[in-house]
MARTOR-302126 format. One record per residue (C-alpha): chain; x, y, z; residue number from 0. Coordinates in nm, 2 decimals. Layout:
<recs>
("A", (X, Y, Z), NUM),
...
</recs>
This chain:
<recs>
("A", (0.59, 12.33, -16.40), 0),
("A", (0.51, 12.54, -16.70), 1),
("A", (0.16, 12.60, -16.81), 2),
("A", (0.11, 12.63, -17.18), 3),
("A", (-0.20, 12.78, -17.32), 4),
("A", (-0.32, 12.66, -17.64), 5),
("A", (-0.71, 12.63, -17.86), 6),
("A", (-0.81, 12.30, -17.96), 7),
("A", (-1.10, 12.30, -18.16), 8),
("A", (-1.21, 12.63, -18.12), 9),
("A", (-1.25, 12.54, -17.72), 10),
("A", (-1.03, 12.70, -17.45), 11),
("A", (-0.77, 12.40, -17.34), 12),
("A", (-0.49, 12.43, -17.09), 13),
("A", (-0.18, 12.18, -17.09), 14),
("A", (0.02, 12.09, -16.82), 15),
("A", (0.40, 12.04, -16.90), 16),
("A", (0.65, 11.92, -16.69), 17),
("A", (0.96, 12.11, -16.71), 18),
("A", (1.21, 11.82, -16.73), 19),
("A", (1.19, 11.51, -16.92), 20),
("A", (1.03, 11.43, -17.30), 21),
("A", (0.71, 11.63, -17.45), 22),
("A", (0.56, 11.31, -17.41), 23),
("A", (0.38, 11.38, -17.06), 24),
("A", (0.11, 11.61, -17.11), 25),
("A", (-0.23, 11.67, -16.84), 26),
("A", (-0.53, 11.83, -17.01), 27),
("A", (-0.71, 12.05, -16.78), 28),
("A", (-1.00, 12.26, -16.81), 29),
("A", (-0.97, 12.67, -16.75), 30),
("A", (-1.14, 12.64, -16.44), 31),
("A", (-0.92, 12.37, -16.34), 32),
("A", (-0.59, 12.52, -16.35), 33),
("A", (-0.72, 12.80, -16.17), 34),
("A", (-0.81, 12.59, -15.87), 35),
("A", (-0.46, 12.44, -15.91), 36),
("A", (-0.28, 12.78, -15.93), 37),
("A", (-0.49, 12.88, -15.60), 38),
("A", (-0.40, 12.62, -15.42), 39),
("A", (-0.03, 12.57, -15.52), 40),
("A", (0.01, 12.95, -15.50), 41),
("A", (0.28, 12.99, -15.83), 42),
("A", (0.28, 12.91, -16.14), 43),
("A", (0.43, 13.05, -16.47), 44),
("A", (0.20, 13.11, -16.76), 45),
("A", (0.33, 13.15, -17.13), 46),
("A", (0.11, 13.36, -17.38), 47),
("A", (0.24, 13.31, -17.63), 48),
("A", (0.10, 13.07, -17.85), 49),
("A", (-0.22, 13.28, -17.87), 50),
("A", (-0.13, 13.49, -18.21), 51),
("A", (-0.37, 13.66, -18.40), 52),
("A", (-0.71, 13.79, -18.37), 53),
("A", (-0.92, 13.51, -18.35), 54),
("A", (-0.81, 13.40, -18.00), 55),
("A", (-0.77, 13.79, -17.88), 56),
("A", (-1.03, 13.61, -17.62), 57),
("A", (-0.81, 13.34, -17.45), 58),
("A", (-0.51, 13.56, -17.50), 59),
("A", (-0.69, 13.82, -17.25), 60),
("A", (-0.79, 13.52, -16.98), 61),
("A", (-0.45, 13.43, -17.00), 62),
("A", (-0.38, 13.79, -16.95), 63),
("A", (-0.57, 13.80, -16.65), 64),
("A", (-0.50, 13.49, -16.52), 65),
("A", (-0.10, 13.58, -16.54), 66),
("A", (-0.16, 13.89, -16.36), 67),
("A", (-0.38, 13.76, -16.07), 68),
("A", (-0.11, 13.52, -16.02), 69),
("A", (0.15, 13.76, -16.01), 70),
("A", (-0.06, 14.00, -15.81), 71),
("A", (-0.10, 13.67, -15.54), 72),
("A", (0.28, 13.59, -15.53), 73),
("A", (0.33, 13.97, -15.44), 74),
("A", (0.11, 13.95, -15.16), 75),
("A", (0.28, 13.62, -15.04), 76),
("A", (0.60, 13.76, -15.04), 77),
("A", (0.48, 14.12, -14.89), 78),
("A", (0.37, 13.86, -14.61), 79),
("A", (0.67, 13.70, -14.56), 80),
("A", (0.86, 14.01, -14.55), 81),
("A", (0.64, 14.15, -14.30), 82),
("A", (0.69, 13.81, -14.10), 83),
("A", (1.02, 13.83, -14.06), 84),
("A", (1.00, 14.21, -13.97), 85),
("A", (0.82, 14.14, -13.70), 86),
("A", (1.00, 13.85, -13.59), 87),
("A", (1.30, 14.09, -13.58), 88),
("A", (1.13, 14.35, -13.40), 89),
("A", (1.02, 14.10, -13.10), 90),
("A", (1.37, 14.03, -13.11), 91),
("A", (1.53, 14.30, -13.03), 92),
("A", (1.56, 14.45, -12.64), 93),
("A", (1.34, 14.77, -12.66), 94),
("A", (1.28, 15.00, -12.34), 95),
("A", (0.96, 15.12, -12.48), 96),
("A", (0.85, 14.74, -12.53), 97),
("A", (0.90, 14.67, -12.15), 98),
("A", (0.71, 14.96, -12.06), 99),
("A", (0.44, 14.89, -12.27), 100),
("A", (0.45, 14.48, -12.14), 101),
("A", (0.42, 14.62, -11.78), 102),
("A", (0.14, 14.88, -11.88), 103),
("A", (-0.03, 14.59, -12.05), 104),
("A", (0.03, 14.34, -11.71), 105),
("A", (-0.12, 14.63, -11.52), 106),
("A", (-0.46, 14.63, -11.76), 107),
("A", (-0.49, 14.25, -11.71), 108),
("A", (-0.43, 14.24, -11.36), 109),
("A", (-0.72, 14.53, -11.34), 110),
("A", (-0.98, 14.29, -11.53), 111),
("A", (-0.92, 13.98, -11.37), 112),
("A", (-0.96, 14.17, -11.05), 113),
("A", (-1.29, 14.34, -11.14), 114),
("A", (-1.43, 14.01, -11.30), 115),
("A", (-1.38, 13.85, -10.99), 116),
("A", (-1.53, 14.18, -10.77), 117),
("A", (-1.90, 14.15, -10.71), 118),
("A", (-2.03, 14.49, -10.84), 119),
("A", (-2.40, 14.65, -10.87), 120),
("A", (-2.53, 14.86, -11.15), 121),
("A", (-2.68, 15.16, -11.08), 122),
("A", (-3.04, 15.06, -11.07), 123),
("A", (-2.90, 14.75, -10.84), 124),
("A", (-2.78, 15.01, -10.63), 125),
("A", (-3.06, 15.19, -10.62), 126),
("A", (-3.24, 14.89, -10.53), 127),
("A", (-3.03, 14.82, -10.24), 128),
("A", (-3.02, 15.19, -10.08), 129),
("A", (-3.39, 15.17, -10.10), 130),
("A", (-3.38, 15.47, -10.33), 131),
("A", (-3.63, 15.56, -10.65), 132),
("A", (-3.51, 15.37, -10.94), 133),
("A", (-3.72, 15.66, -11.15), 134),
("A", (-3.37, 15.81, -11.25), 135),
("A", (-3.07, 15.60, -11.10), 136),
("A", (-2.83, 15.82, -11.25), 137),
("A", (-2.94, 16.12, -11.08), 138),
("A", (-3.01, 16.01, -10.74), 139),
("A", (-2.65, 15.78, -10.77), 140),
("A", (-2.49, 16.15, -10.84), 141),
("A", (-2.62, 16.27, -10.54), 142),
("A", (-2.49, 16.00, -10.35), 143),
("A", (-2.13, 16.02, -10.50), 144),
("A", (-2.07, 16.41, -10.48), 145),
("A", (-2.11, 16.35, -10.10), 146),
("A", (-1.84, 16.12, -10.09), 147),
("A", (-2.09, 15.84, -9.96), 148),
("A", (-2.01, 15.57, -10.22), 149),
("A", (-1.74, 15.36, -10.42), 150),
("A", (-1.77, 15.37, -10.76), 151),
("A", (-1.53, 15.21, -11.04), 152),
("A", (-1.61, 15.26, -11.46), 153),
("A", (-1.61, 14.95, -11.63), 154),
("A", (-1.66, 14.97, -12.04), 155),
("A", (-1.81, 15.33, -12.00), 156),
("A", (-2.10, 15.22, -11.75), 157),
("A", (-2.06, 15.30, -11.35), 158),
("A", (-2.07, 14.98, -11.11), 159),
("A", (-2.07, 15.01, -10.70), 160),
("A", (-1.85, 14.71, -10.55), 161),
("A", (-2.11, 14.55, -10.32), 162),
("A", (-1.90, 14.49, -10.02), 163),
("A", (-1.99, 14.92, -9.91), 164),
("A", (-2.33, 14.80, -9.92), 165),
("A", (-2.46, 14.77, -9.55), 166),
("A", (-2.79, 14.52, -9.72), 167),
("A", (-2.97, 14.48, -9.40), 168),
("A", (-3.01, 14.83, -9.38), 169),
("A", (-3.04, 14.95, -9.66), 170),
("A", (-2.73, 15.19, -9.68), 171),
("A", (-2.34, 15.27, -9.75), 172),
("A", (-2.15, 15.16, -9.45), 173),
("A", (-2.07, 15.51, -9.31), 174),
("A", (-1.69, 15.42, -9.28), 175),
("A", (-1.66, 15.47, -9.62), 176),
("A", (-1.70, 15.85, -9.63), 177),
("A", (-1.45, 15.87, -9.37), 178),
("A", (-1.20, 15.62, -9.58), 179),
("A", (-1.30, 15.89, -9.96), 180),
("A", (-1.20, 16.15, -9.76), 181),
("A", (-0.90, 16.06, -9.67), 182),
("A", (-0.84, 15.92, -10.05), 183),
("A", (-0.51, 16.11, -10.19), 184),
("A", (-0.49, 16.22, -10.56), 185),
("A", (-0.24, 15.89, -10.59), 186),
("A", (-0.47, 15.65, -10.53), 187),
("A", (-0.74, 15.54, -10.78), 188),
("A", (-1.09, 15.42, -10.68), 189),
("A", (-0.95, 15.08, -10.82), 190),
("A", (-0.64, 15.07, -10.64), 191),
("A", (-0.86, 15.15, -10.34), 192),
("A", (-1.14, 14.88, -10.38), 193),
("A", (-0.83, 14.62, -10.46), 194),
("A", (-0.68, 14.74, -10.07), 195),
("A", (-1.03, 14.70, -9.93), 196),
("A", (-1.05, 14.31, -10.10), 197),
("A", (-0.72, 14.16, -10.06), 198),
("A", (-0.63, 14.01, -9.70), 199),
("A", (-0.44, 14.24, -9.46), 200),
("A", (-0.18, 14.15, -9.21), 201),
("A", (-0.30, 14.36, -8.91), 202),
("A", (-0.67, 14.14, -8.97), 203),
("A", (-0.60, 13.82, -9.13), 204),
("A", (-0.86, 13.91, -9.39), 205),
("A", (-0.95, 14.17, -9.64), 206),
("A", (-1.06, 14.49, -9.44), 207),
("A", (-1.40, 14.47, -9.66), 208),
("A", (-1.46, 14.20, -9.46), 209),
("A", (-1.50, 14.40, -9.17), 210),
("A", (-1.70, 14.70, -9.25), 211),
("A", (-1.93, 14.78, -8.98), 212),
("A", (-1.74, 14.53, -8.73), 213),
("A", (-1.42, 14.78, -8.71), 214),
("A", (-1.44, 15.08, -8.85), 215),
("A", (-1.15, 15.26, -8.60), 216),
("A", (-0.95, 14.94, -8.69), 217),
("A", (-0.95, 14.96, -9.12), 218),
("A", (-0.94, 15.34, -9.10), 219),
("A", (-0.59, 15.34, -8.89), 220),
("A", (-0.45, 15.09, -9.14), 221),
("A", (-0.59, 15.29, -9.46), 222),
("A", (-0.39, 15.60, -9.28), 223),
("A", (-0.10, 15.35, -9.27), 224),
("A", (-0.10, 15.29, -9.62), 225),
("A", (-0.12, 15.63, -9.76), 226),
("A", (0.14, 15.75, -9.57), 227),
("A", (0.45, 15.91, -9.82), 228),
("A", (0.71, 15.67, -9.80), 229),
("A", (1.01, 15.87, -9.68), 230),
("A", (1.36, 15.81, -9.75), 231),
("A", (1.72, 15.92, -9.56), 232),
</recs>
């Protein structure tokens, strides 16, 4: 449909005119109208021309203006498209570097569902539970960590302490745990360690965690188990 611009008794009047087919079908609509139209159909040619001389320079610069937001919105529609099918094309194609980053992205996912489902205490829960002053958690946390006592994962820049190390009856880290930090190698993360520690284990039936306290000897000769190198030949 072409949109023709025109002044009609010294008001500003738009008329609709349908491409094919006589003169004879004509739609009055208001400035504001057509505007709402344009917007929602998205395209639209406008034709300036029937604004001559001086005394409509005003309508001649709305229609200005209107023509070039319209333009300016069809360029961004088809910049949208374009980008569309760009990406469409790239998920398309077999990419090495896409796989990796899938299975790095896996990894991630696995990690939170893991932790959301991993009872954990802050550090002034922690605090709480040792028995210790809550006056600077931080510090007296520290402490606790530099001697290798105590668990701890980062979660969204704040420290947590997984609750099953917590001996609550008596107010302390099962001692075990030292013993099991110590033997930690640089491969392993505290995650990867907490996950072993929660997930059931063949030699018990359950998840070692589950033991702490109960079989110390027992969890530590399967932790050695599991960090052994695996060698080849």
């Amino acid at each position: 449909m072409h949109f023709l611009l025109q002044t009609e008794e010294d008001s500003t009047a738009i008329v609709a005119e349908a491409t094919k087919g006589t003169h004879g079908a004509r739609h009055v609509m208001s400035y504001e109208q057509l505007e709402a139209h344009a917007t929602k159909s998205g395209m639209l040619m406008v034709f300036v021309g029937d604004f001559e001389g001086p005394e409509h320079l005003p309508e001649r610069q709305k229609a200005i203006r209107f023509a070039e937001a319209a333009e300016a919105a069809l360029s961004l529609e088809l910049k949208a498209l374009a980008d569309g099918y760009r990406r469409l094309i790239r998920e398309s194609l077999p990419s090495g570097r896409n796989l990796a980053v899938k299975a790095a992205l896996n990894r991630i996912r696995v990690q939170e569902q893991f932790l959301a489902e991993l009872d954990m205490a802050d550090q002034a829960e922690a605090c709480e539970l040792l028995r210790l002053s809550k006056s600077n958690p931080s510090a007296t946390l520290r402490r606790v960590e530099d001697r290798g006592e105590i668990i701890r994962i980062d979660r969204d820049g704040r420290p947590f302490y997984p609750l099953f190390q917590f001996d609550v009856e008596n107010g302390r880290i099962y001692p075990v745990i030292r013993e099991i930090n110590s033997l930690l190698p640089e491969a392993w993360s505290n995650f990867r360690l907490c996950y072993w520690m929660s997930r059931k284990h063949a030699d018990f039936g359950r998840a070692p965690a589950e033991l702490l306290g109960k079989a110390d000897a027992e969890i530590i000769d399967a932790f050695r188990r599991a960090i052994e190198p695996v060698v080849h030949g």
